[in-house]
MDAnalysis code that builds the backbone (N, CA, C; Angstrom):
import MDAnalysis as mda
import numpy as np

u = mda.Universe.empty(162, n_residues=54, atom_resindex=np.repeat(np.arange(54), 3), trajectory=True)
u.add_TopologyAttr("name", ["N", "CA", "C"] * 54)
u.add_TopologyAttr("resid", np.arange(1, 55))
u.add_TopologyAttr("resname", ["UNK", "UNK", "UNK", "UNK", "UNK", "UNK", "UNK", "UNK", "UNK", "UNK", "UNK", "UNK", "UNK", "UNK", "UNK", "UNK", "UNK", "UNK", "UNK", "UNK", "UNK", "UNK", "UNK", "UNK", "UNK", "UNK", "UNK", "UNK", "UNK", "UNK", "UNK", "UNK", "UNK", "UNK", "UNK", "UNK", "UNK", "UNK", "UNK", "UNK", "UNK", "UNK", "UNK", "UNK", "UNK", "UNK", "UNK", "UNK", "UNK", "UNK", "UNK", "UNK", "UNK", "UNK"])
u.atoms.positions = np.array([
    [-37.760, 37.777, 68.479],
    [-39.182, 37.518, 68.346],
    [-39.383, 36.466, 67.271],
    [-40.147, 35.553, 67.738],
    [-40.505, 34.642, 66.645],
    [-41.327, 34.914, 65.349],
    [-41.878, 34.478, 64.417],
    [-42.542, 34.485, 63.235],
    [-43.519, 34.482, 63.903],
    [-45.283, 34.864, 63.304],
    [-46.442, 34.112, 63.302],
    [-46.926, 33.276, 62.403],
    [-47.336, 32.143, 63.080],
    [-47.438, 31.050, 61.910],
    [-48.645, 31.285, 60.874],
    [-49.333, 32.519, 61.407],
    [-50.822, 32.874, 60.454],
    [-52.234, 32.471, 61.340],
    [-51.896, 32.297, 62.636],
    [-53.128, 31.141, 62.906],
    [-53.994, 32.689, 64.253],
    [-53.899, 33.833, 63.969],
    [-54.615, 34.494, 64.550],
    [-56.180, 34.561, 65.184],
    [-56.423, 34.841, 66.076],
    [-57.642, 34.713, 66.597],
    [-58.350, 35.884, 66.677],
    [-59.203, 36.356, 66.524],
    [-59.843, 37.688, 66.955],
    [-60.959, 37.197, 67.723],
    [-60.831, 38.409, 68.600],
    [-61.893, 38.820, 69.904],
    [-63.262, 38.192, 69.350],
    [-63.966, 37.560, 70.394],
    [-65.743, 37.475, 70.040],
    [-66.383, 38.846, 70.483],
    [-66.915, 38.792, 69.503],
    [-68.154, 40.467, 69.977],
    [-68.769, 40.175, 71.447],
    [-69.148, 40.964, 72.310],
    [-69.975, 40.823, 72.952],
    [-71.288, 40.115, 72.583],
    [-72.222, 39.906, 73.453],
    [-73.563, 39.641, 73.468],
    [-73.894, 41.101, 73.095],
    [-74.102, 41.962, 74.059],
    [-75.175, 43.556, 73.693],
    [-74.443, 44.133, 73.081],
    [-73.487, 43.955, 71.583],
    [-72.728, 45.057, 71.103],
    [-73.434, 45.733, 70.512],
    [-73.556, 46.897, 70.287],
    [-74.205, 48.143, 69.434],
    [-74.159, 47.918, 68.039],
    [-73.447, 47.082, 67.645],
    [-73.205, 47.060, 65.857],
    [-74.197, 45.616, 65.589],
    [-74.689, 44.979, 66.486],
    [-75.189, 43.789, 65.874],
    [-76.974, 44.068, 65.363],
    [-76.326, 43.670, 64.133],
    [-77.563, 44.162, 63.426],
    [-78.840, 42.550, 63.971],
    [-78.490, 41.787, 64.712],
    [-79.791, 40.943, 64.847],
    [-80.587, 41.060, 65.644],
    [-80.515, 42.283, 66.416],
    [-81.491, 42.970, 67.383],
    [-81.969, 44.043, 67.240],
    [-82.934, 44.730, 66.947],
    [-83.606, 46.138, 67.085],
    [-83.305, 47.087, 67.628],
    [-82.146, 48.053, 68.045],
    [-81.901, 48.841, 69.262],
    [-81.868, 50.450, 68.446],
    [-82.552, 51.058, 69.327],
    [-82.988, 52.577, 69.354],
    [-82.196, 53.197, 69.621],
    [-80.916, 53.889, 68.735],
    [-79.776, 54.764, 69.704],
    [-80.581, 55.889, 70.365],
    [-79.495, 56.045, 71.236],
    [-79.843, 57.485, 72.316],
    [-80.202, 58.391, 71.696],
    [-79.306, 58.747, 70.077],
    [-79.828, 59.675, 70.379],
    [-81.223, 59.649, 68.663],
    [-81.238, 58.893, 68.546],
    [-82.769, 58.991, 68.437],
    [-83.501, 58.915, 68.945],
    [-83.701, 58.298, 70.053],
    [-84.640, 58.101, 71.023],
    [-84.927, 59.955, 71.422],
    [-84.168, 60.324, 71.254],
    [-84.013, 61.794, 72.020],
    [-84.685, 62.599, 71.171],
    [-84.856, 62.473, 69.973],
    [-84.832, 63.090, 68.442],
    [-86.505, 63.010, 68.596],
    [-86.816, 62.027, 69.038],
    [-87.898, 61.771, 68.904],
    [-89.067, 61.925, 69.784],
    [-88.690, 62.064, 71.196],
    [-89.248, 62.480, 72.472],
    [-89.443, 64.165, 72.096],
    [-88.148, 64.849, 71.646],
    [-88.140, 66.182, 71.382],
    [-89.227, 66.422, 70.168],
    [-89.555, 65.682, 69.020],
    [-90.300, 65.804, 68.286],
    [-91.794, 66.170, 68.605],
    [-91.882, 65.040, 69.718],
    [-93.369, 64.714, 70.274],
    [-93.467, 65.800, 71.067],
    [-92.815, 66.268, 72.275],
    [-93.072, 67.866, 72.746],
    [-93.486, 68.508, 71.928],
    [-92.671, 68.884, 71.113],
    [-92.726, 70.009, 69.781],
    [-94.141, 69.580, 69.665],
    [-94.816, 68.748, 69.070],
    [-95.627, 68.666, 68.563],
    [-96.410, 69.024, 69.444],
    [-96.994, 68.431, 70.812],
    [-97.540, 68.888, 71.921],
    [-97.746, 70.248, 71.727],
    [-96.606, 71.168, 71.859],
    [-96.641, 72.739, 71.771],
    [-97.438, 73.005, 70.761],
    [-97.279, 72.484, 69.265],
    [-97.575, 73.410, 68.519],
    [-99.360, 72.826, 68.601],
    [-99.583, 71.795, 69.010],
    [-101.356, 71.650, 69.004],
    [-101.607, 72.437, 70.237],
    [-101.256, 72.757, 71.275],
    [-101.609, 73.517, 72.548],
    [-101.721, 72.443, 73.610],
    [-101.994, 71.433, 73.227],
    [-102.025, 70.267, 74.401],
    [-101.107, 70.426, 75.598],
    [-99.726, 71.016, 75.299],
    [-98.412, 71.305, 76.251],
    [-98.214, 72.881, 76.379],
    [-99.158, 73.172, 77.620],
    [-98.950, 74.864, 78.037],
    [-97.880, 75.119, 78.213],
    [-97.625, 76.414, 78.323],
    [-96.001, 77.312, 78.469],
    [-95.870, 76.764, 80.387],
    [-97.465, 76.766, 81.088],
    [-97.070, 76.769, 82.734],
    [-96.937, 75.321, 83.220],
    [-97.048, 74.284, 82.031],
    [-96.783, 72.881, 82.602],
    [-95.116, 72.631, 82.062],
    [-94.635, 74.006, 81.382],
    [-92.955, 73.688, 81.238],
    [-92.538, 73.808, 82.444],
    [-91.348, 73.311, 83.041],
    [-90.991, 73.895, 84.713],
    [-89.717, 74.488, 83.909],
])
């Protein structure tokens, strides 16, 4: 096996990678955190009856 001369390349990120902080993105599971919040809340004002749960 030969030497490496040092001149390594690394991978380009994707376009939609999850770590790039120059876009706004909502993980799953906050998004989830937060839908569940808003039910909850629903319930506890009464707005969301027990017979509109299926």
């Amino acid at each position: 096996m030969s030497a490496d001369s040092g001149t390594q390349t690394t991978p380009q990120p994707a376009e939609s990678s999850p770590d790039d902080h120059k876009k706004f993105s909502l993980g799953e599971d906050w998004a989830a955190t937060i839908v569940g919040l808003v039910i909850f809340t629903l319930c506890l004002v009464g707005a969301l009856t027990p017979e509109m749960i299926p």
